[in-house]
C-alpha positions in Angstrom: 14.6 -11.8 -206.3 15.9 -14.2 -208.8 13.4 -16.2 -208.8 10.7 -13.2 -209.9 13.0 -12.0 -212.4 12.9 -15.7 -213.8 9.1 -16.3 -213.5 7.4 -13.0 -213.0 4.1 -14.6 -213.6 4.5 -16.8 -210.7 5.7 -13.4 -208.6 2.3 -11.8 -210.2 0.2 -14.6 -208.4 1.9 -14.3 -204.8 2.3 -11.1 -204.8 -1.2 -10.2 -203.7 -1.4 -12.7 -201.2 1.6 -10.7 -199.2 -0.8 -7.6 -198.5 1.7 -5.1 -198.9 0.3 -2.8 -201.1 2.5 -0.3 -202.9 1.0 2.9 -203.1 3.7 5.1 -205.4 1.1 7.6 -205.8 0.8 7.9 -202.4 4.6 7.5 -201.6 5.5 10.4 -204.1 3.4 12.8 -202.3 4.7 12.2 -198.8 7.7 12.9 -200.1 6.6 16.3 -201.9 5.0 17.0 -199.2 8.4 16.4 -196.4 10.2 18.7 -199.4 7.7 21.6 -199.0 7.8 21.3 -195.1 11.7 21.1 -194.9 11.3 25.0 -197.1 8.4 26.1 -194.6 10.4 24.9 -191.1 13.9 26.7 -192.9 11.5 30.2 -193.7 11.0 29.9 -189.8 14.4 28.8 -188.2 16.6 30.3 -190.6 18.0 27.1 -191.6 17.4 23.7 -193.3 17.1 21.1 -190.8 20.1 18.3 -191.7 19.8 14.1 -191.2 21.7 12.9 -188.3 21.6 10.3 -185.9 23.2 9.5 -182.4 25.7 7.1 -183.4 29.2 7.2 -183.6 30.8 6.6 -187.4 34.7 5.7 -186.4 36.9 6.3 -189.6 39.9 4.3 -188.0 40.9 1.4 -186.2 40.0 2.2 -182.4 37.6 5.4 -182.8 34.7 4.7 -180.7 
């Protein structure tokens, strides 16, 4: 990252050569989109849906 912050016309010139193509347009309405479906799914269940994931997060020294 250095290096672009230090020569960001050199980071111009390889940039489009990666092919990743950052859409923030795009990005910005998934994500008011997700918003407006997370109200919708809670109209239904009764409840906003909450992040989790299978594993474990020990807080102390031999929690599994």
């Amino acid at each position: 990252m250095r290096w672009y912050l230090d020569d960001p016309a050199r980071g111009e010139a390889v940039e489009p050569l990666l092919r990743d193509a950052f859409d923030y347009g795009l990005e910005d309405r998934i994500i008011a989109e997700m918003a407006r479906s997370r109200v919708a799914i809670a109209a239904v269940t009764g409840d906003v849906l909450a992040y989790s994931h299978a594993h474990a997060h020990p807080r102390a020294p031999g929690e599994t």
